[in-house]
C-alpha positions as CSV (number, residue, x, y, z in Angstrom):
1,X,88.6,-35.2,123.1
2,X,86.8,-33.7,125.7
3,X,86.4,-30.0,126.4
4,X,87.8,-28.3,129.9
5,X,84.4,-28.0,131.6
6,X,83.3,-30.1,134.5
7,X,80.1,-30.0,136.2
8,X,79.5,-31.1,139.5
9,X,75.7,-32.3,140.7
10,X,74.9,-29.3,143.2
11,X,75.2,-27.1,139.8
12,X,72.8,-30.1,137.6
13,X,70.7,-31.3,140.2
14,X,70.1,-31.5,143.9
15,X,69.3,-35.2,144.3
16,X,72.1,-37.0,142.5
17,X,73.6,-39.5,144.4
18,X,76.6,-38.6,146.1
19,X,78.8,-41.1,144.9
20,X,78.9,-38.9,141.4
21,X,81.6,-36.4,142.8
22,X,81.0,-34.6,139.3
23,X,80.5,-35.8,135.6
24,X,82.8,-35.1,132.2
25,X,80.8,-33.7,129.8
26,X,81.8,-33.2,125.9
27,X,80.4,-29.4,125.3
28,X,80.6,-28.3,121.7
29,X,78.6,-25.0,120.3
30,X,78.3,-23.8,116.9
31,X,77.5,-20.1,117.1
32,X,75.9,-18.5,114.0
33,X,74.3,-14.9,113.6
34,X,71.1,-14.2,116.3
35,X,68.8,-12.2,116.0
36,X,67.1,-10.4,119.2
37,X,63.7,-8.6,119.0
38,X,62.1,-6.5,121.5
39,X,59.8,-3.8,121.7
40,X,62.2,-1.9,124.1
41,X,65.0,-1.0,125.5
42,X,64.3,-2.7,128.8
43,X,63.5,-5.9,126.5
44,X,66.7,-5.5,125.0
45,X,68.6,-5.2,127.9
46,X,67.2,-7.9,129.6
47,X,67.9,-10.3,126.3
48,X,71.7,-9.5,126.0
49,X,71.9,-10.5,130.1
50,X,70.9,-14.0,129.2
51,X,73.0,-14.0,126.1
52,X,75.7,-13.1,128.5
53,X,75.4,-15.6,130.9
54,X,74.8,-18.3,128.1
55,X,78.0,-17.1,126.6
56,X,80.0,-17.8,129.8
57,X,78.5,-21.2,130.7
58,X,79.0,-22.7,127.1
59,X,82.7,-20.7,126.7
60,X,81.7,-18.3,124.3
61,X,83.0,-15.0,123.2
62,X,81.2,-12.7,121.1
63,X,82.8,-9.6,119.3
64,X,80.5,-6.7,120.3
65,X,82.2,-4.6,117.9
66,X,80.3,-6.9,115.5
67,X,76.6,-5.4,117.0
68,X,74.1,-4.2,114.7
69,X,70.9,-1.9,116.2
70,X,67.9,-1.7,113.9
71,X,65.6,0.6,115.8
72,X,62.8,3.0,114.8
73,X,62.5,5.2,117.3
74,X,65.2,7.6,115.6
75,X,63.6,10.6,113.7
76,X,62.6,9.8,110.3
77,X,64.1,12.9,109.2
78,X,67.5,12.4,111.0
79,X,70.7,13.9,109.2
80,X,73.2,14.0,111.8
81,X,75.8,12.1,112.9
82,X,73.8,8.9,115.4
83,X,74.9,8.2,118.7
84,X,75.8,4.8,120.3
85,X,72.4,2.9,122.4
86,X,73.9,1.6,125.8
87,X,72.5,-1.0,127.0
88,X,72.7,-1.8,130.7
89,X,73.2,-5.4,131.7
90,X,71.9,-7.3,135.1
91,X,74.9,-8.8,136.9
92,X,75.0,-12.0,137.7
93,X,78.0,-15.3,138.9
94,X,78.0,-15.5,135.1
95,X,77.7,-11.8,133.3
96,X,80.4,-9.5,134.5
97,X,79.7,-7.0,131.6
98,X,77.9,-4.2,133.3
99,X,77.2,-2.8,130.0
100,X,77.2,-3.0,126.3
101,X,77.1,0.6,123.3
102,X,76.2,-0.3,119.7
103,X,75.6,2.4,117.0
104,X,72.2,2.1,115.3
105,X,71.9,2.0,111.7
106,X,70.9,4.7,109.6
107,X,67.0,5.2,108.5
108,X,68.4,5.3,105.1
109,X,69.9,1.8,105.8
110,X,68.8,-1.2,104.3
111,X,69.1,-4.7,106.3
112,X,68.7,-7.9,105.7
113,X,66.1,-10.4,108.3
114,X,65.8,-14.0,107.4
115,X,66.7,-13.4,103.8
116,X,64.4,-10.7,103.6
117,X,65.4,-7.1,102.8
118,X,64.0,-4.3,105.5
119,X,63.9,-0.4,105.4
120,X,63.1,1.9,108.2
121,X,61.8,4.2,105.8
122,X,59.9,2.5,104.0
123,X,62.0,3.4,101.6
124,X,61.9,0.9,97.8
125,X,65.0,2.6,96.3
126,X,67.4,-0.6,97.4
127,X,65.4,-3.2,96.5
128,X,65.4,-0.8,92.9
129,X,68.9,-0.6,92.9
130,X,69.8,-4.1,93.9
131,X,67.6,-5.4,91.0
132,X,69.1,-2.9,88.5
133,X,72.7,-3.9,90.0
134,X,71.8,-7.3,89.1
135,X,70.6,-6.6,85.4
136,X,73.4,-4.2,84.5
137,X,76.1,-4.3,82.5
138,X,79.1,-3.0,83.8
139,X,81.2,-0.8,80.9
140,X,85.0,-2.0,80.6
141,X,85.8,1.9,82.3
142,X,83.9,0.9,85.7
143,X,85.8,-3.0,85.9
144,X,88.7,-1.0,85.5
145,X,88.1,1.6,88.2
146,X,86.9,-1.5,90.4
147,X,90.0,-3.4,90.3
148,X,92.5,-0.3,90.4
149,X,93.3,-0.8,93.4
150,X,94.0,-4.6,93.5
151,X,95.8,-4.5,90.6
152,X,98.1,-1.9,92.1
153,X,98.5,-4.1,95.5
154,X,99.6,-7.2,93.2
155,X,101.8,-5.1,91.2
156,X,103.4,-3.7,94.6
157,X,103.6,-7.1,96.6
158,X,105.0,-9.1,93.3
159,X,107.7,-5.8,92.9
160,X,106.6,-4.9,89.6
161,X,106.8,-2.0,88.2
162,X,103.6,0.0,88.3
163,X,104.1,0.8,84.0
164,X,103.8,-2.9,83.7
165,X,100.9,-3.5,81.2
166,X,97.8,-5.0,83.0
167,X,97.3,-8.1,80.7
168,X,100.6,-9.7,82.1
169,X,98.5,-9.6,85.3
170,X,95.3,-12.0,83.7
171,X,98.0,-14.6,82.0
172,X,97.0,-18.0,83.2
173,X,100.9,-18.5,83.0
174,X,101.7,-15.4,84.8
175,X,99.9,-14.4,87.8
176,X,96.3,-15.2,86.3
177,X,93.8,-12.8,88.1
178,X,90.8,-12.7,86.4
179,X,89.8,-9.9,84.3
180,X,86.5,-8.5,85.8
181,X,85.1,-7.3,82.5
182,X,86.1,-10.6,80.3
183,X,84.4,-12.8,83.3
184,X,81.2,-10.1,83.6
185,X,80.6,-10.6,79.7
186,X,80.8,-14.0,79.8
187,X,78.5,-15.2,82.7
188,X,76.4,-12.4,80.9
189,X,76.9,-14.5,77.3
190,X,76.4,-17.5,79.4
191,X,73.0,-16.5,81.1
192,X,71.7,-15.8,77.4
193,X,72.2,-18.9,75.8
194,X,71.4,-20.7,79.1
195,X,68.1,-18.7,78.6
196,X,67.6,-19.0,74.2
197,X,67.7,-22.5,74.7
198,X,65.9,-23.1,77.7
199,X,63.9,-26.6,77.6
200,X,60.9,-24.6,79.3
201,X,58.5,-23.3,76.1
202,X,57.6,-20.6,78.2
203,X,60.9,-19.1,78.9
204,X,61.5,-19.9,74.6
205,X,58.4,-18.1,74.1
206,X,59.4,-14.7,76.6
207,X,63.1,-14.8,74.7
208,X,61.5,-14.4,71.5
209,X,59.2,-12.0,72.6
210,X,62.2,-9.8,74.0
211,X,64.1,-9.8,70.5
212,X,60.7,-8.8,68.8
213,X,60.7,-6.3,72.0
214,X,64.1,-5.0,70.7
215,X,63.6,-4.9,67.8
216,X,60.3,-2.7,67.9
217,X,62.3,-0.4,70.9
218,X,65.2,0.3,68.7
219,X,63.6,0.0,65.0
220,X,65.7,-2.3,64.0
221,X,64.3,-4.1,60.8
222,X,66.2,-7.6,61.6
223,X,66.8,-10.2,64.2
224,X,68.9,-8.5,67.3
225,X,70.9,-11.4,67.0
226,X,72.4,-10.3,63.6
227,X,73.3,-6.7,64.7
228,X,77.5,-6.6,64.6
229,X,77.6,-2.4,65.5
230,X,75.7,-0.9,68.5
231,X,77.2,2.0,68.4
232,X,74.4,3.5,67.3
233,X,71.7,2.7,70.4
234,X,74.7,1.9,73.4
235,X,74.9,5.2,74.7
236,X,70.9,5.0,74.8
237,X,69.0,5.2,78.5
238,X,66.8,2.3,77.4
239,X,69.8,0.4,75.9
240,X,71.5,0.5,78.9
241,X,68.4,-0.7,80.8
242,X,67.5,-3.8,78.3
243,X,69.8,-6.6,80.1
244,X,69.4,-8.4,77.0
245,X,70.4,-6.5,74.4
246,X,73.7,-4.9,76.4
247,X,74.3,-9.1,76.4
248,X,73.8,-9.3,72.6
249,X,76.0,-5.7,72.4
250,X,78.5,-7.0,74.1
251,X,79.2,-10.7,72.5
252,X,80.5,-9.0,69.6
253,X,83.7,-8.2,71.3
254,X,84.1,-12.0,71.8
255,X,84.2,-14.6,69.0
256,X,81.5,-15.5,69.4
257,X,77.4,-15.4,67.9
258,X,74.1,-16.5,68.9
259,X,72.5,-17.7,65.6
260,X,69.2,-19.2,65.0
261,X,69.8,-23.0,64.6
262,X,66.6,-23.8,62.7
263,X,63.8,-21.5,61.9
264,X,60.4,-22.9,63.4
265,X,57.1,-22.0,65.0
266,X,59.0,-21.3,68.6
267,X,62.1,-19.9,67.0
268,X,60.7,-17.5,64.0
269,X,62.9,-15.6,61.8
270,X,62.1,-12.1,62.8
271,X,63.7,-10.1,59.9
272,X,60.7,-8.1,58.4
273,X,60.6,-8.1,54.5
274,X,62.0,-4.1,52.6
275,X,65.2,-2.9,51.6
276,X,67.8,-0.4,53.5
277,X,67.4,-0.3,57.2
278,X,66.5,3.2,57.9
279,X,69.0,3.7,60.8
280,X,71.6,3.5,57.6
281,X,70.8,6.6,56.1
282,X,70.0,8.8,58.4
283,X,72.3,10.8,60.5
284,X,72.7,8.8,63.8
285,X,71.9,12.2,65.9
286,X,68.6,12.4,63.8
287,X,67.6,9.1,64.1
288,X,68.4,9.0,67.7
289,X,66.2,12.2,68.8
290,X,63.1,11.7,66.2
291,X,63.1,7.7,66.9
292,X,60.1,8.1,69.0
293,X,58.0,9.5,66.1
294,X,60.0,6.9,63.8
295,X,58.8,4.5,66.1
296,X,55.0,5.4,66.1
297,X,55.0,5.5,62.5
298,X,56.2,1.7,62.2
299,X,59.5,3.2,60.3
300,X,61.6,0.2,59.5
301,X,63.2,0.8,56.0
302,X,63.6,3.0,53.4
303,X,61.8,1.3,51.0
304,X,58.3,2.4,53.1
305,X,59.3,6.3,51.9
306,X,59.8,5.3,48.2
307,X,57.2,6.2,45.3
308,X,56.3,3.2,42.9
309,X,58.8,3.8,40.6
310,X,61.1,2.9,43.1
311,X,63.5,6.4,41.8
312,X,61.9,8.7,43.8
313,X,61.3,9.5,47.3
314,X,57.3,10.4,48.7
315,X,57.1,13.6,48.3
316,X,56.2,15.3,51.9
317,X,52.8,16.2,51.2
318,X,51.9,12.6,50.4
319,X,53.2,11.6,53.8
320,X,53.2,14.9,56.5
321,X,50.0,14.0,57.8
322,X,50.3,10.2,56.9
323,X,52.7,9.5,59.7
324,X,52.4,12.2,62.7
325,X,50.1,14.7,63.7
326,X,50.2,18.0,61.0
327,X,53.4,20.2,62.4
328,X,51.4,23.2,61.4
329,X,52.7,27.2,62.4
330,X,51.0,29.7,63.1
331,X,49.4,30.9,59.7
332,X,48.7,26.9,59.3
333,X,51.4,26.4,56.7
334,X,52.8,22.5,57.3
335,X,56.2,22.2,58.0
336,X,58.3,19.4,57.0
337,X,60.0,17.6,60.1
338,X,63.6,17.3,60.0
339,X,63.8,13.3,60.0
340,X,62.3,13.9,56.5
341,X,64.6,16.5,55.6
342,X,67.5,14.7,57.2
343,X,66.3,11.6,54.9
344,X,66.1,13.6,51.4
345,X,69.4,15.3,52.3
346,X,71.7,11.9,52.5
347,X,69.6,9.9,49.8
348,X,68.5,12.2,47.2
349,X,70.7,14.3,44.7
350,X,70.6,18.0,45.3
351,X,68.3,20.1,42.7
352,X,66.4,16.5,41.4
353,X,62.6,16.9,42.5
354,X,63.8,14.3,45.2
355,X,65.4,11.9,42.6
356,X,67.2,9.1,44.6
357,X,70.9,8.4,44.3
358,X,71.6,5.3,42.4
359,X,72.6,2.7,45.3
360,X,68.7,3.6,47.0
361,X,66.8,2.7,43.7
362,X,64.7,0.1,43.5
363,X,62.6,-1.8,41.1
364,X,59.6,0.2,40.5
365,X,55.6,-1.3,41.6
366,X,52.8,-1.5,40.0
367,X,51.1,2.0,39.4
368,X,47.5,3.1,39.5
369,X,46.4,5.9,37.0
370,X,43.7,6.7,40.2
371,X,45.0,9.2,43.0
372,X,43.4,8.9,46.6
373,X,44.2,11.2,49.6
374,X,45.1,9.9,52.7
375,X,42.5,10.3,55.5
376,X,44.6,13.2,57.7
377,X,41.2,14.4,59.5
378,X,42.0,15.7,63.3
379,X,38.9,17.0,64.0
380,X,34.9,15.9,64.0
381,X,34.4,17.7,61.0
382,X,34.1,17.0,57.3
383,X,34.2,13.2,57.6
384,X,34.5,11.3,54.6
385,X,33.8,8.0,52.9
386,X,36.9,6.0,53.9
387,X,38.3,3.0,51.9
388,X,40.9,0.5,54.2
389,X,41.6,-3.2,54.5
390,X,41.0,-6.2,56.8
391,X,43.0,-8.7,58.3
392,X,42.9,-10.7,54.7
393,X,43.4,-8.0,52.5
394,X,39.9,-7.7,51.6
395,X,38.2,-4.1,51.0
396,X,36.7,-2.2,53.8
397,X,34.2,1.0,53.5
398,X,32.4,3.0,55.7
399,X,31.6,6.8,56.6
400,X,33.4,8.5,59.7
401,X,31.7,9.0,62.6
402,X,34.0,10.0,65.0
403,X,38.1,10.4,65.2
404,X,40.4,9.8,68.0
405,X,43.6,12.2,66.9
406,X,45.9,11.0,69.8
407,X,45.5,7.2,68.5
408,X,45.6,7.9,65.0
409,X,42.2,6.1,64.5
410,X,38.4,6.8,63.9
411,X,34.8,5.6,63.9
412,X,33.0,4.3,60.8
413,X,29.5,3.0,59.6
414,X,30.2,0.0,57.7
415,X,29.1,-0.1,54.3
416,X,29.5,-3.7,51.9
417,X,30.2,-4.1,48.8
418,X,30.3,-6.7,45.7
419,X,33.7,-5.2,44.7
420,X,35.0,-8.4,44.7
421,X,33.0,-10.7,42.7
422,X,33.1,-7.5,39.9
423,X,36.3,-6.5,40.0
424,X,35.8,-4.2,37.0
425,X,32.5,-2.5,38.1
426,X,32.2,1.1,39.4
427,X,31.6,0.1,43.0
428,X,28.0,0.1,45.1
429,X,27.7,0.7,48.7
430,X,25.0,-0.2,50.9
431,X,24.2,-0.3,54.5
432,X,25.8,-3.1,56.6
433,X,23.0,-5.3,58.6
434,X,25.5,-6.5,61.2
435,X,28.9,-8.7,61.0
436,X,31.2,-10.0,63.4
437,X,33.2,-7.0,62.7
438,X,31.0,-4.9,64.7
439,X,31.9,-2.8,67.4
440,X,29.5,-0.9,69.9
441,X,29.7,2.8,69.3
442,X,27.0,3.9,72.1
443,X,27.4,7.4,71.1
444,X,27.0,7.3,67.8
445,X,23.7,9.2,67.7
446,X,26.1,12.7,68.6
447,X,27.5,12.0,65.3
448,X,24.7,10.8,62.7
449,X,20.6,11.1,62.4
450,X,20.9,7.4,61.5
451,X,21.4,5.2,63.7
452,X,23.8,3.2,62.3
453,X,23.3,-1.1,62.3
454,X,26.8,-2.0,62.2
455,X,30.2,0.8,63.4
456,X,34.3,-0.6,64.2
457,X,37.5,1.3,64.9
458,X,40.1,1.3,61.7
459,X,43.5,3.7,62.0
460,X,43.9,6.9,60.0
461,X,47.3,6.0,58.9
462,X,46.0,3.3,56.9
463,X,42.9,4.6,55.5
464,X,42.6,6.3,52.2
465,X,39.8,8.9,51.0
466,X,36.7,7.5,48.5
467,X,35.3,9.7,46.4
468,X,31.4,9.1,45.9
469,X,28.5,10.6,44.9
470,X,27.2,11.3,48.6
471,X,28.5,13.4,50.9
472,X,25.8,12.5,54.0
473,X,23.6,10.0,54.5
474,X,20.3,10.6,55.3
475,X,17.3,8.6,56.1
476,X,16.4,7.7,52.4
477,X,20.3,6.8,51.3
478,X,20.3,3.0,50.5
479,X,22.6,3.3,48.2
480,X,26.2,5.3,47.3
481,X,28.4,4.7,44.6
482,X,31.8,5.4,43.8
483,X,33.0,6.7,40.3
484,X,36.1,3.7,40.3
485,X,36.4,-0.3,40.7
486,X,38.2,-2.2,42.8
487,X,40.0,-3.4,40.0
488,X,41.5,0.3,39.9
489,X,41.6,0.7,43.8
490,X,43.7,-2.0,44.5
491,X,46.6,-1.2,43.0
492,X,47.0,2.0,45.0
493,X,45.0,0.7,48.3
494,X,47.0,-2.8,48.8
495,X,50.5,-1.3,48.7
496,X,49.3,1.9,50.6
497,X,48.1,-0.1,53.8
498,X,50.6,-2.5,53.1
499,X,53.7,0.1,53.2
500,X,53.2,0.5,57.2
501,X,52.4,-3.2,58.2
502,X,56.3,-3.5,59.5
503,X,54.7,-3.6,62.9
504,X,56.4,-5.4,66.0
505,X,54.6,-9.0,65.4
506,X,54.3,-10.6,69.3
507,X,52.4,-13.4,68.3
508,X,55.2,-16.0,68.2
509,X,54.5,-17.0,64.9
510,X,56.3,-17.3,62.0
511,X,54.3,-15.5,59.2
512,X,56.0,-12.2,58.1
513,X,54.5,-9.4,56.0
514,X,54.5,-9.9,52.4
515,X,56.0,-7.5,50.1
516,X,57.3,-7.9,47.1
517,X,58.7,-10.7,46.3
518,X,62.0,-9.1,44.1
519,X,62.9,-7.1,47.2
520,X,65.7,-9.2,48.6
521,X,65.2,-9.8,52.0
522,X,68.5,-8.8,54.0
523,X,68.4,-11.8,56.6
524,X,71.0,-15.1,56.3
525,X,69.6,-18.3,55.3
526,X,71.3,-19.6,58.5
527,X,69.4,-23.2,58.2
528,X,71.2,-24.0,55.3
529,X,74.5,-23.3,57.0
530,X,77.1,-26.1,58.3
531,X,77.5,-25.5,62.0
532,X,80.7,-27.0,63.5
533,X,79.8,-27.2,66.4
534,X,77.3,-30.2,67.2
535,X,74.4,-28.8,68.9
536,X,72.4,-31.2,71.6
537,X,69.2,-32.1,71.0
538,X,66.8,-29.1,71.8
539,X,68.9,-26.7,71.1
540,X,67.4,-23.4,68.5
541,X,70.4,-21.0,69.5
């Protein structure tokens, strides 16, 4: 079918041959959205002319209600209400449309140029919001809002009554709209499995590093994945900013759970080894406003707050400066802070010397008739012979140097011994020559008229006080000696350094920390669980 247009030579071409009277020509345009730039006005105006007059030769309207100005020559700091740009068009045979008035968009607006978001201004706050719109989960309060007013319009087209309860509305046998919150949760639900089981390792390897994320952000001593109440953390700022754990939060209004598959290198079970999450006996506002300090102090579980005995809780003077900086007043009297006291209120009876209630107890540890002190220094003075261990559990000593208060750690001069090989001698110190451990400590001659052959960084909070027979090394010290053996140390050094290793493991493996092995570990044995679902090969979630 051909169009109603018919052009005749003169119009095409002067030199046709005049037996052509005119030619039958099949004219179709596809319009979609143009874009016209110009560094003017004039520019502009002399643009939309040709636009015009290609409109009328290819039978084209366009709406110019539908204009859009992006211009910056407005004020930057415009308020008020913005006036219509006229544009004045040349006349022609073909443009009849002397003129055409389109309101410019705000400075504050954001636009959109071949897929590419634009701001006058400047201005980053949309591309902020768009992203956050994108990772946010809407509550069941805002879908509702959201769809008020379509509900209300079905209701009022179908003749309903307006008291009729919304779930008739979502029936797939009724009128089945679709619930905005039930369809949110589960594109949400869908995007986090599509992601947990991802055949790209990296993507693997980023999911598991955002559960250990969670579960370091939140101090919560087991997989995110096996959390059924968030009540605790949802009303949270950084809860409801961590897309991934509002998508965990909110699969347990559904039936359904993401649960490791099989435990392996790439999936690891993250549940760290103790007994009684401490979230579970604190006060949720306590926990909530102190988790910040519970956080720094690698607070998992109860079980890191209980004496050997296991009957007991640590006293506070065992652990005020252990964990936080000394909360001192003014007359230098240390005060206890009130997640302790909130702690020994809800697990302790009342008038016991901090005597546990029964369902806290726990089996008791091996006990040391030696008593160390931690190492609480804060300042450059009266540093001590320090006593700490490595990544293998193996004795470290050394002399302080210099302490860092703000990162909890300090400076030492490493010292060696033959502890181990003589478990039940008294033990010798003597100078280190140099190891791999060593770090550069250039200003170590502020500290020490020795220079010292071999210095490294340990932390504070797991560093106990030695006592030996020297209180400062001097030129002719070769030797220092400590009145106990390792074989009495260790009993009171391992489980001291060990009681704050619950730290946020990123390493994707799957080595935990070891504790005791009669503390029952609170996680599922989900691999030897029957699944009844068949999972594809691949598949760890």
């Amino acid at each position: 079918m051909l169009d109603p247009y018919i052009l005749r030579p003169p119009t095409l071409s002067s030199n046709m041959m005049d037996s052509i009277s005119d030619i039958c020509i099949n004219n179709l345009v596809f319009m979609d959205d143009s874009t016209l730039v110009s560094s003017s006005k004039a520019g502009l105006e002399h643009m939309l002319s040709i636009t015009e007059e290609f409109y009328a030769l290819n039978n084209t309207s366009a709406n110019h209600q539908k204009y859009v100005l992006i211009t910056n020559s407005l004020p930057l700091t415009t308020t008020s209400t913005i006036s219509p740009v006229e544009f004045h068009l040349s006349l022609s045979s073909l443009n009849e449309i002397p003129s055409i008035s389109v309101t410019p968009l705000s400075i504050t607006s954001s636009f959109c140029f071949l897929g590419i978001w634009f701001n006058i201004k400047s201005s980053r706050d949309f591309v902020k919001n768009k992203s956050l719109v994108n990772v946010t989960h809407l509550s069941a309060t805002d879908c509702y809002v959201a769809t008020r007013s379509i509900r209300s319009l079905v209701k009022h087209k179908a003749n309903f009554s307006r008291s009729l309860p919304n779930p008739i509305l979502y029936l797939s046998h009724a009128l089945g709209l679709i619930n905005l919150s039930s369809h949110l949760v589960q594109c949400h639900v869908n995007n986090l499995f599509l992601m947990a089981n991802s055949s790209t390792s990296l993507i693997q390897r980023l999911f598991v590093y955002r559960l250990m994320l969670i579960q370091f952000r939140f101090l919560i001593p087991l997989s995110p994945l096996m959390v059924d109440d968030w009540s605790l953390w949802s009303a949270m700022t950084a809860f409801k900013c961590d897309y991934i754990a509002c998508t965990i939060a909110s699969m347990t209004s559904t039936p359904f759970r993401l649960q490791h598959a099989r435990f392996s290198s790439a999936t690891p079970d993250l549940t760290l080894l103790g007994h009684t999450p401490l979230y579970t006996c604190m006060s949720p506002h306590v926990f909530k406003a102190c988790l910040k300090v519970l956080r720094k102090c690698h607070l998992y579980y109860l079980s890191q707050l209980i004496a050997p005995s296991g009957s007991h809780l640590i006293s506070w003077t065992a652990y005020q400066t252990t964990y936080l900086a000394t909360l001192a007043d003014k007359r230098g009297c240390s005060l206890p802070h009130k997640w302790y006291l909130d702690i020994k209120a809800n697990i302790t009876l009342p008038d016991s010397h901090d005597q546990l209630l029964d369902r806290f107890v726990c089996p008791p540890s091996a006990t040391s008739s030696v008593t160390l002190v931690p190492e609480v220094t804060t300042t450059q003075k009266n540093r001590h012979w320090l006593v700490t261990l490595d990544g293998s559990d193996s004795p470290l000593f050394g002399k302080q140097l210099s302490v860092q208060p703000k990162k909890d750690t300090c400076m030492i001069v490493h010292w060696i011994s033959d502890c181990l090989s003589s478990t039940g001698d008294v033990i010798c110190l003597r100078p280190c020559p140099g190891c791999d451990a060593h770090v550069p400590f250039p200003s170590a001659n502020k500290y020490t008229a020795v220079p010292p052959r071999c210095t490294f960084k340990i932390s504070l909070l797991k560093s106990l006080i030695l006592p030996t027979d020297c209180e400062r090394i001097r030129q002719t010290t070769m030797e220092v000696t400590s009145p106990y053996s390792w074989a009495n140390l260790s009993i009171t050094v391992i489980p001291y350094c060990r009681h704050l290793d619950t730290l946020p493991n990123f390493s994707f493996s799957s080595s935990v920390v070891g504790y005791d092995s009669t503390v029952a570990s609170p996680s599922l044995e989900l691999s030897t669980l029957s699944f009844p679902v068949p999972l594809p090969s691949g598949s760890h979630y």
